[in-house]
C-alpha positions in Angstrom: 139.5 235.6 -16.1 137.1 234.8 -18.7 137.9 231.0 -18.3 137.3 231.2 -14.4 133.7 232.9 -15.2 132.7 230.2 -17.3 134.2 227.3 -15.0 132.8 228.9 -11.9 129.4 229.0 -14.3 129.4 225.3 -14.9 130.4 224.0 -11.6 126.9 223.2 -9.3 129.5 223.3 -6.0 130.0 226.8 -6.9 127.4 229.1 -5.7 128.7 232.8 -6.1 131.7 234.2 -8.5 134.1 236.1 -6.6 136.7 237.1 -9.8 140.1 236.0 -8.5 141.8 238.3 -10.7 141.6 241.7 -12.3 142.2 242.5 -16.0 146.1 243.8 -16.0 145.9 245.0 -19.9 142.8 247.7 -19.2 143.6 250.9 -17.2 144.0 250.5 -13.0 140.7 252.7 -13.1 138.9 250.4 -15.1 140.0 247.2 -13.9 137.0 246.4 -11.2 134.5 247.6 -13.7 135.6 245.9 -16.9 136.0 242.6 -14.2 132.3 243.1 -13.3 131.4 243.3 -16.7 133.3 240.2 -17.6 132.1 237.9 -15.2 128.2 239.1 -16.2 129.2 238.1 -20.0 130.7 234.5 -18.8 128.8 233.4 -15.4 125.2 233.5 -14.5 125.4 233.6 -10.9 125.8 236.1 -8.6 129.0 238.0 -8.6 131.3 239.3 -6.2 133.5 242.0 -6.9 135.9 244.9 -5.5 134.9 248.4 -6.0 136.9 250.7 -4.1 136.1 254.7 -5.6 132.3 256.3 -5.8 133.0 256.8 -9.4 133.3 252.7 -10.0 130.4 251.9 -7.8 128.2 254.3 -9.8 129.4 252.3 -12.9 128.8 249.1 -11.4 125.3 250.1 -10.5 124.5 251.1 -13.8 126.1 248.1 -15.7 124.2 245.7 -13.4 120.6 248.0 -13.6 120.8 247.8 -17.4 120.9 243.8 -17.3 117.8 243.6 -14.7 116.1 246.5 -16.3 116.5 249.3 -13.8 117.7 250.3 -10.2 114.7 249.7 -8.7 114.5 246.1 -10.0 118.5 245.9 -9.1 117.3 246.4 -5.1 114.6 243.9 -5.3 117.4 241.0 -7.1 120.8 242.5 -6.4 122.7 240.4 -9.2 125.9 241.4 -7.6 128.2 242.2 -4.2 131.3 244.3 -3.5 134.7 243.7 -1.1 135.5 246.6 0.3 138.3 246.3 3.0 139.1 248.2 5.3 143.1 249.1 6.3 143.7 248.0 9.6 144.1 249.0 12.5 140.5 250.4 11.9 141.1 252.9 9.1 138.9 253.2 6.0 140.2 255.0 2.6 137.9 257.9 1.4 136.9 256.2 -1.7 136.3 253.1 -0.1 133.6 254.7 2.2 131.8 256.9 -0.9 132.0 253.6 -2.1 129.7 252.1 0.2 127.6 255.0 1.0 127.0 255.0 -2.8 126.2 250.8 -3.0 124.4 250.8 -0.2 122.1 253.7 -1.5 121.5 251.4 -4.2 120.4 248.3 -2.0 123.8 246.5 -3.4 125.1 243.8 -0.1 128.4 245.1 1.1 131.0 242.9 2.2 133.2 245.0 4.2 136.6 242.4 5.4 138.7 242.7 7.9 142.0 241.5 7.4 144.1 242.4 10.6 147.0 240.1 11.7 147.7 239.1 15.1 150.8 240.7 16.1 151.4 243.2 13.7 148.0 245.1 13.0 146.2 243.7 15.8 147.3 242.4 19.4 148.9 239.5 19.7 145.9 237.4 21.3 142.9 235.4 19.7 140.5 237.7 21.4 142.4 240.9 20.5 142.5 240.2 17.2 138.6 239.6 17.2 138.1 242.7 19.3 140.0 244.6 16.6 138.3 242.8 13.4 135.0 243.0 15.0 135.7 246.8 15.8 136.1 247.4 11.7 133.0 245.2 10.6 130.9 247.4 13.0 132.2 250.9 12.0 131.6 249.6 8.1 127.8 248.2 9.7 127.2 252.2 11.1 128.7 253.4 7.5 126.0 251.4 5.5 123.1 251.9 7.9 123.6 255.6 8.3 123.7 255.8 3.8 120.6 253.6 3.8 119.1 251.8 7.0 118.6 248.5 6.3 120.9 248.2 4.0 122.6 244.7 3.2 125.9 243.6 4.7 128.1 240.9 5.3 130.3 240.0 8.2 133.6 239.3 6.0 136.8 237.9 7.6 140.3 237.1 6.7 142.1 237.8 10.1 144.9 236.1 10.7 147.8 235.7 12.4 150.9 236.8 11.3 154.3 235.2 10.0 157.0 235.9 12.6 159.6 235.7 10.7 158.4 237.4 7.3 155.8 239.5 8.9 153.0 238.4 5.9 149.9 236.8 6.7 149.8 233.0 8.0 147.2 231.3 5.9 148.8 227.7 7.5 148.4 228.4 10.7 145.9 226.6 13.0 144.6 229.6 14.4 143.3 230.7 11.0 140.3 228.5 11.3 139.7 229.4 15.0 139.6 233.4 14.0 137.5 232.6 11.2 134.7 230.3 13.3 134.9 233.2 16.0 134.2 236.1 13.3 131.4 233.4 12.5 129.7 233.1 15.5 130.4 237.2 16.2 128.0 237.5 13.1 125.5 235.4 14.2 125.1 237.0 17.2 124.4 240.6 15.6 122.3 238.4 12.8 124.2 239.2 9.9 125.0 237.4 7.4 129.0 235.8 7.2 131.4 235.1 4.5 134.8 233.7 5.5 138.0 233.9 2.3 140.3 230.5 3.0 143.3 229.9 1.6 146.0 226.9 2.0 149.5 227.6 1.0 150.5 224.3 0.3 154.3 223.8 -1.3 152.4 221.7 -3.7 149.4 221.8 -5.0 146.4 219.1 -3.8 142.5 219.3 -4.3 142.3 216.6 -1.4 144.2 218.8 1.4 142.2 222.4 -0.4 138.7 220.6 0.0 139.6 219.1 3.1 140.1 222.7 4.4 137.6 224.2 3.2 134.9 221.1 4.4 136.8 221.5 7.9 136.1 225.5 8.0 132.6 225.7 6.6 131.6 223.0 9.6 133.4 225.1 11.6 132.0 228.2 11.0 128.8 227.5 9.1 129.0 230.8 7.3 126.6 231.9 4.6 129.5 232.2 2.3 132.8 230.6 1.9 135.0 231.7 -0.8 138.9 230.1 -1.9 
Protein backbone atom coordinates (compact mmCIF):
# COMPACT_ATOMS: atom_id res chain seq x y z
CA UNK A 1 0.00 0.00 0.00
CA UNK A 2 2.82 2.14 0.80
CA UNK A 3 4.18 1.79 -2.88
CA UNK A 4 0.65 2.81 -4.28
CA UNK A 5 0.78 6.05 -1.88
CA UNK A 6 4.01 7.09 -3.19
CA UNK A 7 3.16 6.29 -7.01
CA UNK A 8 -0.24 7.86 -6.69
CA UNK A 9 2.02 10.88 -5.02
CA UNK A 10 4.26 11.22 -7.97
CA UNK A 11 1.83 10.84 -10.81
CA UNK A 12 0.35 14.61 -11.92
CA UNK A 13 -2.73 12.48 -13.75
CA UNK A 14 -3.57 11.52 -10.28
CA UNK A 15 -5.55 13.95 -8.43
CA UNK A 16 -6.95 12.15 -5.14
CA UNK A 17 -5.60 8.78 -3.38
CA UNK A 18 -8.31 6.39 -2.93
CA UNK A 19 -6.06 3.27 -1.04
CA UNK A 20 -6.90 0.28 -3.08
CA UNK A 21 -6.09 -1.93 -0.43
CA UNK A 22 -6.28 -2.32 3.31
CA UNK A 23 -3.30 -3.53 5.56
CA UNK A 24 -4.14 -7.45 6.10
CA UNK A 25 -1.25 -7.93 8.95
CA UNK A 26 -2.95 -5.13 11.44
CA UNK A 27 -6.20 -6.05 13.29
CA UNK A 28 -9.78 -5.87 11.07
CA UNK A 29 -10.47 -2.84 13.58
CA UNK A 30 -7.62 -1.08 12.67
CA UNK A 31 -7.20 -1.66 9.17
CA UNK A 32 -9.08 1.78 7.79
CA UNK A 33 -7.29 3.76 10.36
CA UNK A 34 -3.74 2.50 10.05
CA UNK A 35 -4.68 2.82 5.83
CA UNK A 36 -5.43 6.54 6.48
CA UNK A 37 -2.44 6.93 8.33
CA UNK A 38 -0.42 5.37 5.70
CA UNK A 39 -1.38 7.05 2.75
CA UNK A 40 -0.77 10.65 4.91
CA UNK A 41 2.93 9.33 5.59
CA UNK A 42 3.43 8.45 1.63
CA UNK A 43 1.00 10.87 -0.55
CA UNK A 44 0.43 14.52 -0.31
CA UNK A 45 -2.82 14.72 -1.84
CA UNK A 46 -6.08 14.38 -0.75
CA UNK A 47 -7.11 10.95 0.44
CA UNK A 48 -10.02 8.84 0.16
CA UNK A 49 -10.67 6.21 2.47
CA UNK A 50 -13.38 3.76 4.05
CA UNK A 51 -14.51 4.25 7.53
CA UNK A 52 -17.35 2.20 8.36
CA UNK A 53 -17.82 2.33 12.74
CA UNK A 54 -18.18 5.91 14.79
CA UNK A 55 -15.23 4.68 16.70
CA UNK A 56 -12.87 4.78 13.38
CA UNK A 57 -14.28 8.08 12.13
CA UNK A 58 -13.40 9.68 15.47
CA UNK A 59 -9.89 8.36 14.88
CA UNK A 60 -9.73 9.55 11.50
CA UNK A 61 -10.76 12.98 12.61
CA UNK A 62 -8.23 13.24 15.02
CA UNK A 63 -5.29 11.77 13.00
CA UNK A 64 -6.14 14.13 10.13
CA UNK A 65 -6.79 17.47 12.79
CA UNK A 66 -3.36 16.80 14.33
CA UNK A 67 -1.57 17.12 10.73
CA UNK A 68 -3.63 20.54 9.93
CA UNK A 69 -3.45 21.70 13.38
CA UNK A 70 -6.98 21.29 14.70
CA UNK A 71 -10.63 20.40 13.82
CA UNK A 72 -11.57 23.70 13.12
CA UNK A 73 -8.73 24.07 10.60
CA UNK A 74 -9.67 20.33 9.34
CA UNK A 75 -13.42 21.91 8.23
CA UNK A 76 -11.87 24.83 6.49
CA UNK A 77 -9.19 22.25 4.32
CA UNK A 78 -10.67 18.81 4.81
CA UNK A 79 -7.37 16.75 3.85
CA UNK A 80 -9.35 13.76 3.48
CA UNK A 81 -12.93 11.76 2.36
CA UNK A 82 -14.68 8.58 3.38
CA UNK A 83 -16.65 5.63 1.22
CA UNK A 84 -19.27 4.68 3.03
CA UNK A 85 -21.72 2.27 1.14
CA UNK A 86 -24.66 1.48 1.67
CA UNK A 87 -26.19 -2.36 1.36
CA UNK A 88 -28.67 -2.48 -1.19
CA UNK A 89 -31.77 -2.64 -1.64
CA UNK A 90 -31.62 0.69 0.45
CA UNK A 91 -30.36 -0.54 3.79
CA UNK A 92 -27.59 1.21 5.85
CA UNK A 93 -25.49 -0.65 8.69
CA UNK A 94 -25.61 1.05 12.15
CA UNK A 95 -21.99 1.90 12.17
CA UNK A 96 -22.01 3.06 8.87
CA UNK A 97 -24.61 5.84 9.67
CA UNK A 98 -22.79 6.88 13.29
CA UNK A 99 -20.20 7.03 10.81
CA UNK A 100 -21.39 9.73 8.89
CA UNK A 101 -23.33 11.50 11.36
CA UNK A 102 -19.89 11.61 13.19
CA UNK A 103 -17.81 12.86 9.73
CA UNK A 104 -20.13 14.97 8.78
CA UNK A 105 -20.16 16.77 12.25
CA UNK A 106 -16.73 17.33 11.53
CA UNK A 107 -17.18 19.02 7.99
CA UNK A 108 -15.29 15.72 6.51
CA UNK A 109 -17.07 15.16 2.42
CA UNK A 110 -18.91 11.88 2.53
CA UNK A 111 -19.08 9.71 -0.34
CA UNK A 112 -21.88 7.52 0.28
CA UNK A 113 -22.04 4.68 -3.09
CA UNK A 114 -24.50 2.85 -4.29
CA UNK A 115 -23.70 -0.32 -5.67
CA UNK A 116 -27.00 -2.06 -6.63
CA UNK A 117 -27.12 -4.51 -9.57
CA UNK A 118 -29.77 -4.69 -12.09
CA UNK A 119 -31.47 -7.82 -11.62
CA UNK A 120 -30.59 -9.01 -8.41
CA UNK A 121 -30.67 -5.93 -5.89
CA UNK A 122 -32.34 -3.70 -8.09
CA UNK A 123 -35.07 -4.14 -10.99
CA UNK A 124 -34.07 -5.32 -13.98
CA UNK A 125 -34.37 -1.95 -16.05
CA UNK A 126 -31.86 1.04 -16.66
CA UNK A 127 -34.28 3.38 -15.02
CA UNK A 128 -35.03 0.98 -12.08
CA UNK A 129 -31.83 0.55 -11.24
CA UNK A 130 -31.31 4.54 -11.17
CA UNK A 131 -34.53 4.86 -9.19
CA UNK A 132 -33.12 2.48 -6.69
CA UNK A 133 -29.38 3.90 -6.58
CA UNK A 134 -30.74 7.36 -6.55
CA UNK A 135 -33.17 6.35 -3.62
CA UNK A 136 -29.81 5.35 -1.44
CA UNK A 137 -27.63 8.53 -2.38
CA UNK A 138 -30.74 10.69 -1.13
CA UNK A 139 -31.48 8.79 2.15
CA UNK A 140 -27.37 9.06 2.90
CA UNK A 141 -27.96 13.16 1.53
CA UNK A 142 -31.03 13.48 4.53
CA UNK A 143 -28.49 11.41 6.96
CA UNK A 144 -25.59 14.04 6.52
CA UNK A 145 -27.72 17.20 6.34
CA UNK A 146 -29.83 16.29 9.34
CA UNK A 147 -26.00 15.63 11.53
CA UNK A 148 -24.72 18.94 10.06
CA UNK A 149 -26.69 21.02 7.29
CA UNK A 150 -24.59 21.82 4.80
CA UNK A 151 -22.50 19.28 5.20
CA UNK A 152 -20.29 17.97 2.15
CA UNK A 153 -21.33 15.00 -0.01
CA UNK A 154 -20.69 13.25 -2.99
CA UNK A 155 -22.98 11.55 -5.44
CA UNK A 156 -20.98 8.03 -5.60
CA UNK A 157 -21.93 5.29 -8.10
CA UNK A 158 -20.90 1.83 -8.91
CA UNK A 159 -24.38 0.42 -10.15
CA UNK A 160 -24.30 -2.10 -12.37
CA UNK A 161 -25.75 -4.68 -13.91
CA UNK A 162 -25.48 -8.00 -12.95
CA UNK A 163 -23.79 -11.34 -14.32
CA UNK A 164 -26.58 -13.81 -15.30
CA UNK A 165 -24.91 -16.50 -15.05
CA UNK A 166 -22.62 -16.01 -11.87
CA UNK A 167 -24.85 -13.45 -10.25
CA UNK A 168 -21.58 -10.99 -9.48
CA UNK A 169 -21.35 -7.61 -10.75
CA UNK A 170 -20.72 -6.89 -14.69
CA UNK A 171 -17.97 -4.39 -14.79
CA UNK A 172 -17.79 -5.37 -18.95
CA UNK A 173 -20.97 -4.64 -19.70
CA UNK A 174 -22.01 -1.74 -21.91
CA UNK A 175 -24.61 -0.57 -19.70
CA UNK A 176 -22.03 0.13 -16.98
CA UNK A 177 -21.12 3.36 -18.58
CA UNK A 178 -24.71 4.36 -19.33
CA UNK A 179 -25.69 3.80 -15.34
CA UNK A 180 -22.73 5.68 -14.47
CA UNK A 181 -23.35 8.99 -16.95
CA UNK A 182 -27.15 8.74 -15.61
CA UNK A 183 -26.00 8.74 -11.81
CA UNK A 184 -23.86 11.69 -13.35
CA UNK A 185 -26.28 13.78 -14.64
CA UNK A 186 -28.83 12.77 -11.48
CA UNK A 187 -26.08 14.63 -9.43
CA UNK A 188 -25.94 17.49 -11.42
CA UNK A 189 -29.36 18.11 -11.28
CA UNK A 190 -29.49 18.21 -7.23
CA UNK A 191 -25.93 20.17 -7.62
CA UNK A 192 -23.87 17.80 -5.93
CA UNK A 193 -20.77 16.91 -6.55
CA UNK A 194 -20.13 13.12 -8.47
CA UNK A 195 -17.62 10.55 -8.27
CA UNK A 196 -18.00 7.47 -10.56
CA UNK A 197 -15.42 3.93 -9.43
CA UNK A 198 -14.66 2.16 -13.08
CA UNK A 199 -13.29 -0.94 -13.54
CA UNK A 200 -12.41 -3.24 -16.72
CA UNK A 201 -12.03 -6.85 -16.23
CA UNK A 202 -9.95 -7.57 -19.02
CA UNK A 203 -8.54 -11.46 -19.37
CA UNK A 204 -5.35 -9.56 -19.79
CA UNK A 205 -4.08 -6.87 -18.66
CA UNK A 206 -3.70 -3.38 -21.13
CA UNK A 207 -3.14 0.41 -20.10
CA UNK A 208 -4.49 1.21 -23.72
CA UNK A 209 -8.08 -0.59 -23.33
CA UNK A 210 -7.98 0.77 -19.03
CA UNK A 211 -7.39 4.46 -20.26
CA UNK A 212 -9.42 4.16 -23.10
CA UNK A 213 -12.28 3.38 -20.59
CA UNK A 214 -11.81 5.53 -18.31
CA UNK A 215 -11.27 8.70 -21.18
CA UNK A 216 -14.67 7.22 -22.64
CA UNK A 217 -16.52 7.49 -19.11
CA UNK A 218 -15.17 10.70 -17.66
CA UNK A 219 -16.60 12.43 -21.24
CA UNK A 220 -19.44 10.60 -20.60
CA UNK A 221 -20.22 11.57 -17.37
CA UNK A 222 -18.07 14.58 -16.61
CA UNK A 223 -17.96 13.80 -12.91
CA UNK A 224 -15.87 15.66 -10.42
CA UNK A 225 -14.19 12.43 -9.54
CA UNK A 226 -13.32 9.37 -11.31
CA UNK A 227 -11.49 6.75 -9.51
CA UNK A 228 -10.01 2.90 -11.11
Amino acid sequence: MKDFAVAGDYLDTVNFFWPSVLPGEISPPLQELYSLAIAFENNRKHIQCSCVTEKTAKWQIRLASAIVGGEEALKKRPIFSTINCPIAPLTFEEGACEAMVTLAKAGIPTAPMTMVLATTTAPATLAGTLVMGNAEELASLVIVECANPGAPMIYTSEAAPANMRTGEINYNAPQYLVISAAGAQMARFYKIPSLAADVFLGEAPSDILSFERNVLLASLTIKNQLTQ
